[in-house]
C-alpha positions as CSV (number, residue, x, y, z in Angstrom):
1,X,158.0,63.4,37.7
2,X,161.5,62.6,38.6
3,X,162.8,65.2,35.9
4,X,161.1,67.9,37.4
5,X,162.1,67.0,41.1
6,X,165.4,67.0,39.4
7,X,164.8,70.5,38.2
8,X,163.6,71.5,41.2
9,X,166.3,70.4,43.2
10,X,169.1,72.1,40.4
11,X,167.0,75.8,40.7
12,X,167.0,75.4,44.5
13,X,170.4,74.6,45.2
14,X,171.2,77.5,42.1
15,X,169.5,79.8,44.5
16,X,171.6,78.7,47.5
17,X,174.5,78.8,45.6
18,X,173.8,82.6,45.4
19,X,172.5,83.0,48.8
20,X,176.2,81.5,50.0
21,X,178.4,84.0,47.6
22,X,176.3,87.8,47.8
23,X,175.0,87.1,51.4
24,X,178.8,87.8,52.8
25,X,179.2,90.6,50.5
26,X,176.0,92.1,51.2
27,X,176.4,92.4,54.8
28,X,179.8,93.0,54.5
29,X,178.9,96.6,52.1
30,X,176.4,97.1,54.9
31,X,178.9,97.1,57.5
32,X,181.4,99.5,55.9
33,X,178.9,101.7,54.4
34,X,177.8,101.9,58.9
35,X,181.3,102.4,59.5
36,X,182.0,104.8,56.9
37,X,178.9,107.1,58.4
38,X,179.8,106.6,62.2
39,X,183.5,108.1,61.6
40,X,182.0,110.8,59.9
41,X,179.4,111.3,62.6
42,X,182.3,111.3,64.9
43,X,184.8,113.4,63.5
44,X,181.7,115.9,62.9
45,X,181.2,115.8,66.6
46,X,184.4,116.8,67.5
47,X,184.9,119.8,65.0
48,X,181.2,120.7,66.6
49,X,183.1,121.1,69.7
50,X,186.0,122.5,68.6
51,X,184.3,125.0,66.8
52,X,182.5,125.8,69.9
53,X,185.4,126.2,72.1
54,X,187.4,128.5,69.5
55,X,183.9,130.6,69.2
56,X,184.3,131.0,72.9
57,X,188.2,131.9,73.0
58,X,187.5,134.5,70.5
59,X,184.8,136.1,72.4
60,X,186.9,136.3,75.3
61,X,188.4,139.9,75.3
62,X,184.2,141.2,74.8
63,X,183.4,138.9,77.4
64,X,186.3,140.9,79.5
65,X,184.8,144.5,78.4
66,X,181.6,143.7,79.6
67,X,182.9,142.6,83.1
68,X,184.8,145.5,83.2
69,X,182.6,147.5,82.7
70,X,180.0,145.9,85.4
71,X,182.8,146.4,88.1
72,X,183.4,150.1,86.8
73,X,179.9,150.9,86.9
74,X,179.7,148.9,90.7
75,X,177.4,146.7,89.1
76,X,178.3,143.6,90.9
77,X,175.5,142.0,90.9
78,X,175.1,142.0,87.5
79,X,178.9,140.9,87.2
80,X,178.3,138.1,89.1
81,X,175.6,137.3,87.0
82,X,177.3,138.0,84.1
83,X,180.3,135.2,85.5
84,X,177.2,132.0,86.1
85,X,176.0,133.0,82.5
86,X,179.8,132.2,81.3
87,X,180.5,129.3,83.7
88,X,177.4,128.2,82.2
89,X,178.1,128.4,78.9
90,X,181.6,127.2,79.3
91,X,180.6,124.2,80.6
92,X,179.0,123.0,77.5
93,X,182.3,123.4,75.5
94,X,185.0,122.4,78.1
95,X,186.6,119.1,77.3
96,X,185.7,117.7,80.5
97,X,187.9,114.2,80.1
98,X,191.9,114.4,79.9
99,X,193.0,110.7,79.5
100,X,196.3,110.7,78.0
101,X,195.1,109.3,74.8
102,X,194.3,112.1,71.9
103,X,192.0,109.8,70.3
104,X,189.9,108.6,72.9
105,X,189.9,112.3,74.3
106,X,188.3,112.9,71.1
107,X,185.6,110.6,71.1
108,X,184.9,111.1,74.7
109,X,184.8,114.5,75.0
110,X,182.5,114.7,72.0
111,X,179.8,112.0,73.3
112,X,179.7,114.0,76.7
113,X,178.5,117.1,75.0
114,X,175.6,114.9,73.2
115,X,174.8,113.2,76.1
116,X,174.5,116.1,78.6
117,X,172.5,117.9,76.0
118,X,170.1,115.0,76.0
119,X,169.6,115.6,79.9
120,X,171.1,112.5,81.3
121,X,173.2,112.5,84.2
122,X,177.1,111.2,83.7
123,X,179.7,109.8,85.9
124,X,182.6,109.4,83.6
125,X,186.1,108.7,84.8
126,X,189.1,107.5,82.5
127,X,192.3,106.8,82.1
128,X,194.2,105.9,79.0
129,X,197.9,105.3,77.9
130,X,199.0,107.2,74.9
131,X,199.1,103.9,72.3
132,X,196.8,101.5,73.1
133,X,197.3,99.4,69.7
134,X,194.1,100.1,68.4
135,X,193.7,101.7,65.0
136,X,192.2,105.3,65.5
137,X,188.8,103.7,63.5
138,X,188.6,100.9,65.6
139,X,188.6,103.1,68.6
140,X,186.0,105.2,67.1
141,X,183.9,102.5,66.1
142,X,184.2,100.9,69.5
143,X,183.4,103.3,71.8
144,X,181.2,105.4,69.9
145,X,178.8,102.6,69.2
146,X,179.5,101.7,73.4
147,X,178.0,105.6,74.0
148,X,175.0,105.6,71.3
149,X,173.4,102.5,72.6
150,X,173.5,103.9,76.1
151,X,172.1,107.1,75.0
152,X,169.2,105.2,72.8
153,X,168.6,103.1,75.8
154,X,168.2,106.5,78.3
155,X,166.1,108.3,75.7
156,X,163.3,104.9,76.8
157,X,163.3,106.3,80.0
158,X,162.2,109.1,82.0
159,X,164.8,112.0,82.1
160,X,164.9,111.8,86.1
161,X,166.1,108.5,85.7
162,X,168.5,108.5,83.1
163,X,172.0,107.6,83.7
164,X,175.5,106.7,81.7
165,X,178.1,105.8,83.6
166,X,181.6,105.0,81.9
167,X,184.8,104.1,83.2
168,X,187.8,103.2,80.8
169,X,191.1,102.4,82.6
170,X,194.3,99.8,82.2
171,X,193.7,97.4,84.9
172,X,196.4,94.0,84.9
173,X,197.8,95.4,81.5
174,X,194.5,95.0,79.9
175,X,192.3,98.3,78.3
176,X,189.5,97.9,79.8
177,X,186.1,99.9,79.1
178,X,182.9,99.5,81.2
179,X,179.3,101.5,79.9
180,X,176.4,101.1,82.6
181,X,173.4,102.8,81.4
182,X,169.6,102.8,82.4
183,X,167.2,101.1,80.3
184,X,163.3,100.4,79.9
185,X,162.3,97.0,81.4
186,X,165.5,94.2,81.0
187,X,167.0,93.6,77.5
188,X,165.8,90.5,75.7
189,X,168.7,87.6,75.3
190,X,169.1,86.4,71.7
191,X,171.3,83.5,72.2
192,X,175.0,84.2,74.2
193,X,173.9,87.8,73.4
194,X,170.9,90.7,73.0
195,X,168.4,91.2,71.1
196,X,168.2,94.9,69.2
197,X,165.0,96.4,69.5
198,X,166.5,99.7,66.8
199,X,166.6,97.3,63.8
200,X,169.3,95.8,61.2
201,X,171.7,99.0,61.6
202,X,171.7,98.9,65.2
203,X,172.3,95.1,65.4
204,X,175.1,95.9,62.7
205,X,176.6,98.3,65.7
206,X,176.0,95.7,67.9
207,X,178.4,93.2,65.6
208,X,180.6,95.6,65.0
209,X,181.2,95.7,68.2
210,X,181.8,92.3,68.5
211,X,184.1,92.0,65.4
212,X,186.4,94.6,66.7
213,X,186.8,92.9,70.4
214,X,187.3,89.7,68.7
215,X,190.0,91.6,65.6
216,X,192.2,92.5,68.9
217,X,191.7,89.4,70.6
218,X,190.4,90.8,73.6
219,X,187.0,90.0,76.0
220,X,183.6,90.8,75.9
221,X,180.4,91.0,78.5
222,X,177.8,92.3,78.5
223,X,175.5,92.3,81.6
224,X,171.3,93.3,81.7
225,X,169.6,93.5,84.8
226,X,166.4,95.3,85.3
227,X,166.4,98.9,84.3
228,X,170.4,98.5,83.9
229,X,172.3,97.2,80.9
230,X,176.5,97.1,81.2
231,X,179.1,96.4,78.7
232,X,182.5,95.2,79.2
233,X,185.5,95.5,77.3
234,X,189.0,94.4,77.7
235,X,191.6,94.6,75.4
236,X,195.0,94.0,75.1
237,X,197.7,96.7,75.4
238,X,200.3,97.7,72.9
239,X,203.2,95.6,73.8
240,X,206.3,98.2,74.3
């Protein structure tokens, strides 16, 4: 009897053993294989809207003849119609956000196309210095995990109710991000944090996240109310 409690006790802490060295490894594959897909998710957002915006520029001079032609005719009504269709249309390509930062331009500028198209309503005002010591991945990672999880949590609730507000601006020398969005219900606590409702990957987002804050040494908060979930983020600037 005792041999095989001794058995017992060298196959269980053989299986631990392995637990302890692939568990690290395994989440750590996970992680870069999320990373690896968001930056390309990114960067294929904003050659989406680049793409759009040089379609448009080409199009210009026809969009010209047309007009032209309306006021030649003393068709202008239809001109005027012609212009809302335009306005319209340039609306959905216009980089909307000019912060100082190329990068965070970017990103921005990208997630406001998605979002809009999703039909929720956006306040979005920022501010951003032209190196804030962040590595252009990090960046990425941060606040385009910030912007999904908003725009999953709006997609629970009614379109007349959805909202994203985001504000990123350098306030006592810090970086400083803040995403308010609307929500269904109030977000479950899991600890000092939340509980992810959208499964391993999201909760990897939801680390990654974290990891990044804590790489730059900065401060994280995240606040959940009903209906209303916000997340802080302060970082440290560049030192000059």
């Amino acid at each position: 009897m005792e041999v095989m409690w001794i058995i017992v006790g060298v196959v269980l802490a053989g299986n631990i053993s392995l637990w302890i060295f692939f568990l690290p490894r395994y989440v750590l594959r996970k992680v870069n294989q999320m990373q690896d897909e968001m930056v390309n998710r990114h960067y294929g957002e904003v050659e989406s809207m680049y793409r759009r915006m040089r379609g448009w520029r080409h199009d210009y001079h026809n969009h010209m003849q047309v007009l032209k032609a309306h006021l030649g005719l003393g068709q202008y009504a239809e001109a005027q119609e012609y212009l809302k269709r335009l306005e319209e249309d340039l609306a959905g390509v216009d980089t909307v956000l000019k912060t100082g930062n190329v990068m965070v331009d970017a990103i921005l500028n990208s997630k406001l196309t998605l979002i809009r198209e999703r039909g929720i309503q956006v306040d979005a005002t920022a501010i951003a210095p032209r190196d804030v010591g962040i590595s252009g991945v990090d960046l990425s990672i941060l606040i385009g995990n910030l912007l999904d999880n908003a725009m999953e949590a709006c997609e629970k609730v009614p379109r007349e109710d959805r909202f994203i507000r985001i504000y990123v601006d350098i306030l006592k020398k810090q970086f400083y991000i803040c995403v308010t969005n609307s929500m269904a219900g109030k977000a479950k606590k899991a600890g000092m944090g939340f509980f992810s409702s959208k499964g391993a990957d999201h909760g990897l987002g939801l680390l990654r996240i974290d990891s990044i804050v804590e790489k730059y040494h900065g401060y994280l908060n995240r606040q959940a109310e009903d209906g209303v979930f916000a997340t802080e983020v302060t970082l440290p600037l560049a030192q000059e």
